[in-house]
C-alpha positions, 0 to 999 in steps of 0.5 A: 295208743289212740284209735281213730274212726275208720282205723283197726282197733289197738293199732297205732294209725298216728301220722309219725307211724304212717311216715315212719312205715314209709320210710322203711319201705323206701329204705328197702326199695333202695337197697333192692335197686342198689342189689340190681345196679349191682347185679347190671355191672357185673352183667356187662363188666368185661374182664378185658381176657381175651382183649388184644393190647399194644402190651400183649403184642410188646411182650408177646410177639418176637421177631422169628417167632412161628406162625402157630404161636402167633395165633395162639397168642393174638388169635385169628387175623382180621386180614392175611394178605400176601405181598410181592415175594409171596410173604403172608402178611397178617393184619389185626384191627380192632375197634373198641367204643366205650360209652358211659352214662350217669342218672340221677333223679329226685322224687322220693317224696313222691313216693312218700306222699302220694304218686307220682308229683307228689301229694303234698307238691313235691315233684321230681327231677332229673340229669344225666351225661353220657360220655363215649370214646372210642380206641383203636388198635392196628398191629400188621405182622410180616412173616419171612418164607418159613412162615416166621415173624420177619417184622411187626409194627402197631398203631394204636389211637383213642379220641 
């Protein structure tokens, strides 16, 4: 081991250490980050449970089905409306927006060498695309007088 002026006694204060410290420190703030991003996803993932699709109303919804089991199985309409032989008619629309980001930013060797920019000249630099779409799902169930399906159609369109 060599000494040097200003360094405590019997520790290695060569510049290959010092880097390969930082290294190290860098390593685990990545793996940290990584652990969050991760713990963000499943924050914000959603499991698509409760989610009304063209499959679930396909599969689903029959013609003389009760009105009950209708409910249950798309729940609550957005509209209920009657029409001119006093008919309920039930109307579900549902809009779903769907945005996705990417980032990406350089300047590890900033944090290496001193701040922010760099010490040694090394800056950072960044990108990123956002992409959004939207779907949109319109399902109006006709029931006859006993409060049964008499007929259904969907509509569904994604831009």
């Amino acid at each position: 081991m060599i000494d040097k002026p200003g360094g405590v006694p019997g520790e290695d204060n060569s510049v290959m250490n010092i880097i390969i410290r930082s290294g190290v420190a860098v390593a685990v703030l990545a793996a940290l980050a990584g652990c969050t991003a991760g713990q963000h996803m499943a924050n914000v993932t959603d499991d698509g449970s409760e989610r009304v699709t063209v499959g679930t109303v396909q599969k689903a919804i029959t013609v003389g089905m009760p009105a009950g089991q209708v409910a249950e199985t798309l729940g609550s309409p957005n509209i209920v409306t009657n029409d001119e032989q006093n008919r309920e008619t039930w109307i579900y629309d549902k809009i779903a927006t769907d945005v996705v980001y990417s980032e990406s930013s350089g300047g590890v060797g900033g944090l290496i060498f001193g701040g922010s920019g760099g010490g040694v000249g090394l800056g950072s630099a960044g990108s990123g695309a956002t992409r959004t779409s939207q779907r949109t799902l319109t399902v109006v169930i006709h029931f006859d007088d006993t409060s049964r399906v008499r007929d259904f159609a969907y509509h569904t369109s994604r831009f």
